[in-house]
Structure formats: structure tokens, C-alpha cells
C-alpha positions in Angstrom: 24.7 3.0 21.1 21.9 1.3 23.5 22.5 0.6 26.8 22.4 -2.9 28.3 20.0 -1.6 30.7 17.5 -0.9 27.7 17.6 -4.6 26.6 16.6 -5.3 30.3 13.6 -3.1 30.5 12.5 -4.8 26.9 12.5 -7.9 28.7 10.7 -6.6 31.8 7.7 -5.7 30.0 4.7 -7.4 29.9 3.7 -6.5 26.5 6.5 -8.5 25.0 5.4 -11.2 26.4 1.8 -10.5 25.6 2.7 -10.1 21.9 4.4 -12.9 22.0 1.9 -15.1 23.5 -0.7 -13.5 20.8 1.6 -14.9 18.0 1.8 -18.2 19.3 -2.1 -18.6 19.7 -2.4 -17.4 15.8 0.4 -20.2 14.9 -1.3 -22.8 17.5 -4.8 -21.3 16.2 -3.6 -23.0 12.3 -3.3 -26.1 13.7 -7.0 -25.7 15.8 -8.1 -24.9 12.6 -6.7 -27.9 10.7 -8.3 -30.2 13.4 -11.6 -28.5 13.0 -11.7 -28.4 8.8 -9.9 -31.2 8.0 -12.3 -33.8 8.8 -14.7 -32.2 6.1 -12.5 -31.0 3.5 -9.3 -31.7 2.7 -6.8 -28.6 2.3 -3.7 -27.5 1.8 -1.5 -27.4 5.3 -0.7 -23.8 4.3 -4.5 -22.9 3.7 -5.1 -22.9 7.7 -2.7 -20.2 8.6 -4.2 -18.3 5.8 -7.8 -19.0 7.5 -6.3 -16.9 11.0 -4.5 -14.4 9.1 -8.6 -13.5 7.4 -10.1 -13.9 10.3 -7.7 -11.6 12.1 -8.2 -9.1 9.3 -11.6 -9.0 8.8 -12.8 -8.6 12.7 -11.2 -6.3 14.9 -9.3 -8.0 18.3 -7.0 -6.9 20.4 -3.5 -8.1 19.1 -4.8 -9.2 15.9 -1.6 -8.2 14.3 0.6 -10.7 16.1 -2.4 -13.5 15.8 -2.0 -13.0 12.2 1.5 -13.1 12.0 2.1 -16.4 14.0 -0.9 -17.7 11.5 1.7 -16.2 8.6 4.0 -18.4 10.9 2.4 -21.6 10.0 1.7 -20.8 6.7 5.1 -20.5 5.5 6.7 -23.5 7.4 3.9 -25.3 5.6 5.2 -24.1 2.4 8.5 -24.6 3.3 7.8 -28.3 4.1 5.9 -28.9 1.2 8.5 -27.6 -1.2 11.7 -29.6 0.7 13.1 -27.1 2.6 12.1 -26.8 5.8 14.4 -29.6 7.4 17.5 -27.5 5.4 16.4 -24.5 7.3 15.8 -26.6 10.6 19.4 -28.1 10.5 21.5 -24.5 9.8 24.4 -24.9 11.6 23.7 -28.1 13.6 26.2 -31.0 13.5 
């Protein structure tokens, strides 16, 4: 069984934090994205996500794997919006 003091040092390190800062700049980089393309031609909300998860696979950057995955991010909440169930899944266990 782990040790609390594992769970600590998890926390402690930077790269935690750096992957998680990676997958919020692929989920914020959807929306930059959407701002960019939009104007021009009209897609689907999920299509932007898609657009980071590409460019993450096809050129090589340091924590491209957690860019991609907050791009996934975005993709499936747009799905999930688009087919009704996002605010379901937002308001588990809520009052």
C-alpha cells in the first residue's frame, strides 16, 4: 500500500505541474484556434481540438502528449455539448 508521503512528493514535483500546464494550453490552444479559423470558415466546435491534437502529432514538441490530450479535452466536451449531455455530466451529484 502507498504511503501518504508518496502522494506528497507527487505533488512536489514540478513536472506535474508542467504536464498539467501543457494540457491546459492544448485545451486553451482549441479555443485560439476557434478564434483564429472561425472568421473564415465555419466548423464544427469539435473540429479545433482535432486541429491541436494534428498539429501535436505531426511536429515534434516538448510535452506534445499532454497538448494533444487537453486538445482531446475540448474535442469531447464539444461533442458532449452538441449531443445534450454535457450539462448531465456537469451537474453529477450537484443539488
Amino acid at each position: 500500500m502507498p504511503e501518504i508521503g508518496d502522494a506528497f512528493d507527487a505533488l512536489m514535483d514540478p513536472e506535474v505541474y508542467t504536464q498539467a500546464a501543457a494540457g491546459f494550453a492544448g485545451y486553451a490552444g482549441a479555443e485560439v484556434a476557434q478564434n483564429l479559423i472561425e472568421p473564415h470558415f465555419d466548423a464544427p466546435d469539435e473540429a479545433y481540438g482535432l486541429v491541436v491534437v494534428g498539429t501535436t502529432a505531426a511536429v515534434d514538441v516538448p510535452y506534445g502528449t499532454a497538448i494533444g490530450i487537453g486538445g482531446g479535452a475540448h474535442t469531447v466536451e464539444a461533442a458532449a455539448e452538441r449531443v445534450g449531455v454535457r450539462e448531465t455530466i456537469v451537474n453529477i451529484g450537484g443539488n
